[in-house]
N, C-alpha and C positions, 0 to 999 in steps of 0.2 A: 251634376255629372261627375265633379272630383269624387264626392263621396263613394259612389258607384263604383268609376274605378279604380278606388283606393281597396275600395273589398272583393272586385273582382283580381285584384294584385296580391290583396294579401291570401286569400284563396287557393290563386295561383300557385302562388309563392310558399304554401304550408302544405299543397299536395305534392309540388316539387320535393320540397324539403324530407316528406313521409317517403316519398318514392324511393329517394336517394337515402334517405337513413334506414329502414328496414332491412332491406337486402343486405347494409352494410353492416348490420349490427347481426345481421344472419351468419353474412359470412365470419365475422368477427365469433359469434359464439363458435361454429366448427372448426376456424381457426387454431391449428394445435400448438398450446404455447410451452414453449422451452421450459420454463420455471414453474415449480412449482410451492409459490412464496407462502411463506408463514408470517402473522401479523407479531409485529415487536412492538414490545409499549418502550419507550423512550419518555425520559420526563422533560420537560420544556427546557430550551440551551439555556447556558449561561447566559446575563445581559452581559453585553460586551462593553465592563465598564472598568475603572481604577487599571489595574495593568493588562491587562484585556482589549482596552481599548484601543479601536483600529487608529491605525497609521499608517505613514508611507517608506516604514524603515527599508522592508525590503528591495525597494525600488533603487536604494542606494547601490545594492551587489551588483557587480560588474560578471557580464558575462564571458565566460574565455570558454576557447578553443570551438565558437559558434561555426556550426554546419560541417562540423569535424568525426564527431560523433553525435548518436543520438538514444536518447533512454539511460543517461549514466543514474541506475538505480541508487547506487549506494557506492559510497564513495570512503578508499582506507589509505593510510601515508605511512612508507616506509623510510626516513628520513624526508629529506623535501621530494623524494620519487611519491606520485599517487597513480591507483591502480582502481578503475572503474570496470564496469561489467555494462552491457550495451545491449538496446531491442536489436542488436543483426547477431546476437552469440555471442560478443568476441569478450575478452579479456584483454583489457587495454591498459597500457603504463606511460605515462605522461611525463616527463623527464626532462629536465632543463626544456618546459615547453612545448618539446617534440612528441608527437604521439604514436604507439608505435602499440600493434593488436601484438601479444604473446602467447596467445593460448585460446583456443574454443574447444565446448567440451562435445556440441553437436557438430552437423554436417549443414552443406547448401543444398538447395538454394533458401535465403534468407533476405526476408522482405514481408511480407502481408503476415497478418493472423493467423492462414491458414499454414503459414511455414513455421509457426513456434514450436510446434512441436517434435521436431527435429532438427533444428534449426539451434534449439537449446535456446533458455534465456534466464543469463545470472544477475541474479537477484542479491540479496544480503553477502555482505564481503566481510573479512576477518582477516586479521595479522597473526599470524602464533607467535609464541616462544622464539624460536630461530628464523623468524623474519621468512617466514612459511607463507603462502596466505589461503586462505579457508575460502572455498565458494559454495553456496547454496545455488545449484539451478534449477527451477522451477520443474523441467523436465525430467533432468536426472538425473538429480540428487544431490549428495555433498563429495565437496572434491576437494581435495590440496592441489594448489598450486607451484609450482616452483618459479617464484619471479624472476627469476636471471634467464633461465633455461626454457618456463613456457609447458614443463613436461608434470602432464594431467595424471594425479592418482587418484581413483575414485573411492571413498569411502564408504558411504552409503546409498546406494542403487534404490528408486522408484521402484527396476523390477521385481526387488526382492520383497516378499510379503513381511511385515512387521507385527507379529500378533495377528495374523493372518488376514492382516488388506495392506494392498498399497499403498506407498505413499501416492498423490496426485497434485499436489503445488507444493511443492519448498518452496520456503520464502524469505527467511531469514533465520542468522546465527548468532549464537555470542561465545567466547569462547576461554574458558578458565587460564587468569597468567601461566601456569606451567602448562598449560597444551594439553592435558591431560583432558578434559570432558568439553565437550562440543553442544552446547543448547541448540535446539530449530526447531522451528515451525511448518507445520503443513498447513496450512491454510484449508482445506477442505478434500475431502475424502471423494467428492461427487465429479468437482469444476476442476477444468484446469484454469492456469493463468489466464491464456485467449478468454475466458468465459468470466473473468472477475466480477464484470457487472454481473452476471447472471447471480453469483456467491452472494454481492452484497445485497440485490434486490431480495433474493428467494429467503434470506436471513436464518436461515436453519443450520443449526449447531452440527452439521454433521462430521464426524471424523477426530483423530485425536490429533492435539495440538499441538503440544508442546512435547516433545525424546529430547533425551539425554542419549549422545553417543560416545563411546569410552573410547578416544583412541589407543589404551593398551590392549583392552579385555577382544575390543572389536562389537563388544555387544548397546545394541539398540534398544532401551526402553522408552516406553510411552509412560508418560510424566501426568498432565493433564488432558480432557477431553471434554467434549463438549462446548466447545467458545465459538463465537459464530465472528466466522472471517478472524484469527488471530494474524497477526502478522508480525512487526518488529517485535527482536529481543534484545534484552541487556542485562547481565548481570551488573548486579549493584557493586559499588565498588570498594566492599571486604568480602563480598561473593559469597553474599549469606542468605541470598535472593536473586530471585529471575525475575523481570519484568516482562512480559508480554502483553503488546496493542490488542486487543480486540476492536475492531477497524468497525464492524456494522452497529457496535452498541457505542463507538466509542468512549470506551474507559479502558485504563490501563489495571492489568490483575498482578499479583505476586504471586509466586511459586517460593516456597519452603522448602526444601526436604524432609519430608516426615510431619508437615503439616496437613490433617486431612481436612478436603477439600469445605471448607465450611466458610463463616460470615465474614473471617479475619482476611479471605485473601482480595480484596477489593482494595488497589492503593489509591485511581484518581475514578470516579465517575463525571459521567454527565458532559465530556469536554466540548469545548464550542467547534470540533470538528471531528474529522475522521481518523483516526494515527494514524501513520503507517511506518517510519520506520523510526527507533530509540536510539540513542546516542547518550554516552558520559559529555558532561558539559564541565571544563576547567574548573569550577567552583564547586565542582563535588556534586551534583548537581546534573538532571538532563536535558537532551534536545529533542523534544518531537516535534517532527514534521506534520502538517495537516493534508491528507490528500484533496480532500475539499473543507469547506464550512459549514457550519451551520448558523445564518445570521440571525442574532436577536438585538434589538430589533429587528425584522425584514421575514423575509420567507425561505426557512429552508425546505426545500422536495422533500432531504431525504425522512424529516419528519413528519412531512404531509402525507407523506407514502406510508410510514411506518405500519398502518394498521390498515388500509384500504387493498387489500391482495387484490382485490377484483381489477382496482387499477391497473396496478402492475401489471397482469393478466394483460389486459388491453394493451399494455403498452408494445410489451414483448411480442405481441403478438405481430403488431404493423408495423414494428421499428426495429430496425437492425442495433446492435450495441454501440456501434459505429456513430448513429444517426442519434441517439440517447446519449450520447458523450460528449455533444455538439452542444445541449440544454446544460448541462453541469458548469457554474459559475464557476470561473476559470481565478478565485480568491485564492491567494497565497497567506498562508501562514506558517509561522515555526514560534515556538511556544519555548519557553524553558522554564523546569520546573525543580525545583528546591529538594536537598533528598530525603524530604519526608511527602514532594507528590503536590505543594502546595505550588501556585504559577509567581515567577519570580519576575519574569516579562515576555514581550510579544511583540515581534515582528510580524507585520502587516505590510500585502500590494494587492489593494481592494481588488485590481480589476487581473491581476497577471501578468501585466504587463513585461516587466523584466524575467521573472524565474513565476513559468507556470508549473502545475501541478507537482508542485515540493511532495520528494519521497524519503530526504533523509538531510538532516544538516549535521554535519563532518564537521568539529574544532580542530583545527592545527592552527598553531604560532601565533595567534592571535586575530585569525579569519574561520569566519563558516565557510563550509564547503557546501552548495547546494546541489544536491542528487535531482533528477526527474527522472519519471517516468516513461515522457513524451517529448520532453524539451531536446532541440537537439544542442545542450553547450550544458558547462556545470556554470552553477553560479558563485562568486563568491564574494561575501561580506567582511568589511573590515568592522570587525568588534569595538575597536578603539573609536569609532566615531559614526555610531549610530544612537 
């Protein structure tokens, strides 16, 4: 009799199964998906070994000003004064402690997703020459700041076409000691911010990357194109190069001037995570942040994903980005790298715990400064005893 209704169950149980999956995979093909991803070949991570290897350093950085702000992207110091940029718009300056918004470059209301885009939201941050400070927002554009005063000049407008398209995500700047030339990046031509997962899944090079903007001339060139998800910049420090993260392939590229676009401009490949924003490191030397990882040993997605679009496809389809953010290992890392690009060490907080989703680690005085994304608090590390 078991055997019987062991087959009349599994029977059961496989017409159930057929019933409930067809339809679903019906609906699923007519399902119209947001992305539309191209396969990236990635070569296998790094093993995470000799300075690579994980730890618990960053668990050490203490977090301040927690449920104060929240999203401080990138993080600049005008003496001990620091001046962050935040997912509600604002432009914030932190000062003996006290926190205190100076400046936003959009309007309210500001809160969900669906408010970023007018709402504004600054991204990469810059100190000039005369203690100026430079903002890239995502929305609309590149702007000076006046840190005392709070009063917004806009330099280069999203709405204005550049070589005849728009920008569509500023992301980040670096900006030459005498003030004179302004590096940044667009991130993609198609996505805004709101849509970043969309950017790194669909993996296609669209849009030019990296301008040069002159604040004498006024004029806007497109420098390099084709980088899929570029993000942080940094000129190196005799400013004889740009560095630029490319975020979906994760490797860091160099820009020359008057180098054409050939084998020489590759500084790091293959790194054991995502970059997202560059930084000078006191040792001459820099600091990238990892948005996520890529574990080896272990499983990273965004390698599993790399070539499989059909997936992607699927995924984007029944899941909101929202609900696809929730599966991303919530691993911390921040890397520093030697200035020829070689890894010098690596802080590691396997699970997130203290500073999730690092977008940019800031040196002053002998602490990092850790940026999020999402985190509402900056984090900071003391150098001296990690």
């Amino acid at each position: 009799g078991s055997t019987y209704s062991s087959k009349v169950f599994r029977v059961t149980f496989l017409t159930l199964a057929v019933s409930v999956a067809v339809p679903l995979l019906g609906v699923t093909v007519l399902l119209d998906c947001p992305i539309d991803p191209q396969p990236i070949s990635l070569k296998e991570p790094p093993l995470l070994t000799g300075v690579l290897e994980p730890n618990t350093k960053l668990r050490k950085a203490e977090r301040l000003w927690e449920n104060q702000l929240v999203g401080p992207e990138s993080i600049v110091n005008i003496g001990d004064v620091l001046f962050t940029g935040t997912a509600d718009g604002k432009i914030i300056k932190i000062e003996d402690g006290e926190i205190q918004t100076i400046a936003r470059i959009g309007h309210g209301p500001c809160g969900g997703r669906e408010d970023e885009p007018t709402c504004g939201r600054p991204l990469g941050m810059r100190v000039g020459p005369n203690n100026t400070l430079f903002v890239a927002d995502a929305y609309y554009g590149l702007y000076e700041v006046d840190p005392d005063t709070g009063e917004t000049k806009m330099l280069v407008s999203t709405k204005t076409p550049i070589e005849g398209q728009k920008l569509s995500f500023v992301n980040d700047l670096t900006v030459t000691r005498d003030g004179r030339k302004i590096y940044f990046t667009d991130s993609s031509s198609k996505w805004q911010r709101q849509d970043y997962l969309f950017l790194l899944m669909e993996g296609t090079d669209d849009g030019r990357h990296l301008l040069e903007y002159d604040t004498v001339t006024k004029e806007v060139k497109v420098l390099m194109v084709g980088l899929r998800f570029p993000n942080g910049v940094q000129l190196s420090p005799a400013e004889d190069f740009v560095l630029v993260q490319e975020t979906t392939m994760a490797r860091i590229r160099y820009y020359v001037s008057g180098l054409m676009k050939g084998g020489a401009d590759m500084f790091v490949e293959n790194m054991p995570g995502l970059p997202d924003n560059i930084r000078l490191s006191s040792s001459g030397g820099y600091w990238v942040a990892m948005a996520a990882v890529r574990p080896n040993p272990g499983f990273s997605m965004l390698d599993f994903l790399s070539e499989k679009t059909w997936i992607k496809r699927m995924i984007f389809k029944l899941l909101s980005q929202e609900t696809v953010m929730k599966f991303v290992p919530k691993y911390s890392l921040v890397v520093e790298l030697s200035e020829t690009g070689s890894y010098k060490r690596s802080f590691h907080d396997p699970t997130g715990v203290t500073v999730a989703y690092v977008s940019e680690a800031h040196e002053h005085n002998g602490h990092l400064y850790l940026g999020s994304f999402r985190s509402p608090y900056i984090g900071r590390l003391d150098l001296q005893h990690v």
